[in-house]
C-alpha positions as CSV (number, residue, x, y, z in Angstrom):
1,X,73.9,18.3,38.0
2,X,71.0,20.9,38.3
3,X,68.8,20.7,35.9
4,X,67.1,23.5,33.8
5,X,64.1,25.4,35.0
6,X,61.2,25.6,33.1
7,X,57.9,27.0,32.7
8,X,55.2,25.3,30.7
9,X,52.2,26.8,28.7
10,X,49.5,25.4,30.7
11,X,45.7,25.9,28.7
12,X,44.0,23.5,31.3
13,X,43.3,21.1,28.9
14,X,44.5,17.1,28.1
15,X,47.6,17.9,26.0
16,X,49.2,20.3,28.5
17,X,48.5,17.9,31.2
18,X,50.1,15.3,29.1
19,X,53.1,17.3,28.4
20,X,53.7,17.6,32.2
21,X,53.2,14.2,32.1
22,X,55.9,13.7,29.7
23,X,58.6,16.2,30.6
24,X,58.4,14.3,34.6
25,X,58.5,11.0,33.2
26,X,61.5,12.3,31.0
27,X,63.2,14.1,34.3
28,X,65.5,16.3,32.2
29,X,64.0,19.7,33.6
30,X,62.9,21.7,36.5
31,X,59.3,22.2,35.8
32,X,58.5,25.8,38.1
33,X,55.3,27.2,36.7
34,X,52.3,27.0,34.9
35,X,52.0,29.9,32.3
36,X,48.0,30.2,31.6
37,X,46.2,33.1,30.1
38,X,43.0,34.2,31.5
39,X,40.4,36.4,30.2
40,X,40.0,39.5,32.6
41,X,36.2,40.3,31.3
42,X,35.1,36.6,32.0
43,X,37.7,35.8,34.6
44,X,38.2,32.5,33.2
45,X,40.8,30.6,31.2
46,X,40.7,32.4,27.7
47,X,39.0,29.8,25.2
48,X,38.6,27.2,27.0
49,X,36.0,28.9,29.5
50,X,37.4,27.4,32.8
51,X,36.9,29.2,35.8
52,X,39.9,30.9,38.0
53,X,39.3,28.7,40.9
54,X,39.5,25.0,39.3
55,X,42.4,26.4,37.3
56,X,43.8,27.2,40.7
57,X,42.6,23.8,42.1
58,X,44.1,21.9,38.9
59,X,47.5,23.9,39.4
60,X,47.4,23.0,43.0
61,X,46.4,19.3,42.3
62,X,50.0,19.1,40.3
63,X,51.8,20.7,42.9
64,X,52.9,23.3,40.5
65,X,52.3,27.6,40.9
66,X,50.2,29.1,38.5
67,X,51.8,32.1,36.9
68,X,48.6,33.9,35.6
69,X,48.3,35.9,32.6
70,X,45.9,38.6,32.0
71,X,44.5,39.4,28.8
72,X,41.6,41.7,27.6
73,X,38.8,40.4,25.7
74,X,39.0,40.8,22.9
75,X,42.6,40.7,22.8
76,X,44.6,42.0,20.1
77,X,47.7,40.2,19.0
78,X,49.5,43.4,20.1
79,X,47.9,43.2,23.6
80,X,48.5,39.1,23.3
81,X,52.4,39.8,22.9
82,X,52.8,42.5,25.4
83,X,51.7,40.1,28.3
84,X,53.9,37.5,26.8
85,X,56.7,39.9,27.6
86,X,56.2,40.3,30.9
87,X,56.2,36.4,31.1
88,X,59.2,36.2,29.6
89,X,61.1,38.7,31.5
90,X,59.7,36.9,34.9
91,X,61.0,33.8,33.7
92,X,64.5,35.6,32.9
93,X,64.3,36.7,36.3
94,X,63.6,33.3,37.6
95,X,66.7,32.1,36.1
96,X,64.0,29.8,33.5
97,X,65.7,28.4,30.5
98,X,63.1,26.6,29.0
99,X,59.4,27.1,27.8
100,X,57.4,24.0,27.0
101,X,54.3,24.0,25.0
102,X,51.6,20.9,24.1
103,X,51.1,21.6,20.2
104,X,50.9,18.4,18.0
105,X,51.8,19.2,14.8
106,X,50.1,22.8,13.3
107,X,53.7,23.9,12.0
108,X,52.4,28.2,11.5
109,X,52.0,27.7,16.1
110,X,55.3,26.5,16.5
111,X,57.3,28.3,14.2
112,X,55.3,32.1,16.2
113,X,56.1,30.7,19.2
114,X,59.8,30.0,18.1
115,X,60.0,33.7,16.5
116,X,58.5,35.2,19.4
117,X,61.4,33.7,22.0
118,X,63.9,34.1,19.8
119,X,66.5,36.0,21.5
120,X,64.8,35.8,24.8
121,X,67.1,33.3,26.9
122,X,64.0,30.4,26.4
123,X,64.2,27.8,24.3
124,X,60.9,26.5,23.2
125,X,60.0,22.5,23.8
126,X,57.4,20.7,22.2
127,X,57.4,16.9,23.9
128,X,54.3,15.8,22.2
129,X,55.0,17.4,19.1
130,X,54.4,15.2,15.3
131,X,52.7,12.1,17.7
132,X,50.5,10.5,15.7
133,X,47.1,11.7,17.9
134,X,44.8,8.9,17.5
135,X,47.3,7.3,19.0
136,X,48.3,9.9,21.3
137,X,44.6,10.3,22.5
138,X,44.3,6.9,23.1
139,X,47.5,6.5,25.4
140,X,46.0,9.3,27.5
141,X,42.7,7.5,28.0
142,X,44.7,4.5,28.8
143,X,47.4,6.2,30.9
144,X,44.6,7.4,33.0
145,X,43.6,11.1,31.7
146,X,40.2,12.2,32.6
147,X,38.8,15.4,30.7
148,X,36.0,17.1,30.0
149,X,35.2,18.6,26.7
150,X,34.6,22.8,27.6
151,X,34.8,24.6,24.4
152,X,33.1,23.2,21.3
153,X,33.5,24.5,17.4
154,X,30.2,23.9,16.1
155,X,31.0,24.8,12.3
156,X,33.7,21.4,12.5
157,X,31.7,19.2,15.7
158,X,28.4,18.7,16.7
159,X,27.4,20.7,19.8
160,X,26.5,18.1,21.1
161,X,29.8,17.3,22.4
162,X,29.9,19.9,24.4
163,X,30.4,18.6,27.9
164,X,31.4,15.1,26.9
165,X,33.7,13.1,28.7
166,X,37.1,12.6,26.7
167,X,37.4,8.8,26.6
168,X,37.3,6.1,24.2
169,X,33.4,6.0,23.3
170,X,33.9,9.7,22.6
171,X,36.7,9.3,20.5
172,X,34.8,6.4,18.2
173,X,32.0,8.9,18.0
174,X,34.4,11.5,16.5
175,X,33.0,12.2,12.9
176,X,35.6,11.7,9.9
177,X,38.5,14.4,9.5
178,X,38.0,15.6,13.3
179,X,41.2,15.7,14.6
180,X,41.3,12.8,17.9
181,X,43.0,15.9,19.8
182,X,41.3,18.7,18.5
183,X,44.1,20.2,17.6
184,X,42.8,22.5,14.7
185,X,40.7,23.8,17.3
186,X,37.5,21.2,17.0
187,X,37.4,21.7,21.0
188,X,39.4,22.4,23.9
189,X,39.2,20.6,27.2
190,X,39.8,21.1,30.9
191,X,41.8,17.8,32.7
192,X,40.4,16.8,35.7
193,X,42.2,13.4,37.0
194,X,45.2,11.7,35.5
195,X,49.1,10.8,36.5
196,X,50.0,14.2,36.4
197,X,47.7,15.0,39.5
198,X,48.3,14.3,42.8
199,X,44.2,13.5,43.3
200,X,41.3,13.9,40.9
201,X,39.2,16.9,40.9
202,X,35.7,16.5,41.8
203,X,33.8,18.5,39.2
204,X,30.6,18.3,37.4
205,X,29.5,19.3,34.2
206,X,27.1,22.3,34.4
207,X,25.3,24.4,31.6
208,X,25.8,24.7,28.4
209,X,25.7,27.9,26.1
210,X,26.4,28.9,23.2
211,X,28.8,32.8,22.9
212,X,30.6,34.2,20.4
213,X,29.9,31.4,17.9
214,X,31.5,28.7,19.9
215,X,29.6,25.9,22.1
216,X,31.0,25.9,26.2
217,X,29.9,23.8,28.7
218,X,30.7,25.2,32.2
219,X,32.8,22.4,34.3
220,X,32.2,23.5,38.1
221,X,33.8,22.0,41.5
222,X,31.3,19.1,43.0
223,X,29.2,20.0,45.7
């Protein structure tokens, strides 16, 4: 029985990987790309501040292609939805069905991303979506995930997390009401190592710098 193709909203970070993750362990679906929006100014994975090439490493390291999507900065939502079209009609064109995405449980993301493939031919997955994500963050520490925090939100965490190794001392060190996943957007990550990769990246944590009111640390390749 063929199974349907899919294409997966890939951001770089932990709960993407983990949805891969998922979605192989679950073997229902063809997983055939890696839909990632990248900042054409910066020329790096829009918010989370990853660079083009270990994006292209990472997709490489799960044996998946990347299907890039450029966007302006700033973007408008107008702009935003225009290059989502594009995606969807290559998908159509790649006979995709399905269109998996890694949100947790922020209801107002799901239900846009529902309205905006309504109609389309996709039909919108969410594998990790209502786990409970302190426990969900732990069974990616202990399933092997290795991240690195990128993008911090200094107005909900401490800057000082910027560039911090997702694992369990980082999650005890969480302050109260910080979502273990970030989730409502406390920080954003870039996976480097984990089940869903065929090898770990070797990368290093470089500077750190604060842009646009947000804290990034800049994750390079290892020398």
């Amino acid at each position: 029985m063929t199974r349907p193709r899919a294409v997966l909203s890939w951001s770089s970070g932990k709960d993407s990987a983990w949805m891969l993750h998922v979605l192989r362990q679950q073997a229902v679906h063809d997983i055939v790309g890696l839909v990632t929006t990248i900042n054409t100014s910066a020329e790096r994975v829009a918010m989370h501040a990853v660079r083009t090439d270990l994006l292209m490493a990472q997709a490489a390291a799960v044996g998946l292609p990347l299907w890039p999507v450029p966007i302006p900065s700033p973007c408008s939502n107008a702009q935003y939805e225009a290059a989502m079209r594009m995606v969807i009609e290559r998908a159509r064109a790649a006979e995709v069905t399905v269109f998996g995405f890694g949100d947790l449980f922020l209801q107002d993301i799901r239900a846009y991303r529902e309205r905006q493939l309504a109609g389309s031919g996709l039909t919108p997955v969410f594998p990790l979506w209502l786990s409970p994500t302190d426990v969900l963050a732990r069974e990616m520490v202990a399933g092997g995930l290795r991240a690195y925090l990128t993008c911090v939100d200094p107005t909900q965490l401490p800057a000082r997390f910027a560039g911090r190794s997702f694992d369990l001392v980082l999650l005890n060190e969480l302050p109260v009401g910080i979502d273990p996943c970030g989730e409502r957007g406390e920080f954003h990550t870039f996976a480097h190592a984990g089940p869903m990769f065929r090898e770990a990246l070797a990368v290093r944590v470089g500077d750190t710098v604060t842009r646009d009111g947000f804290v990034f640390a800049d994750v390079l390749a290892a020398a």
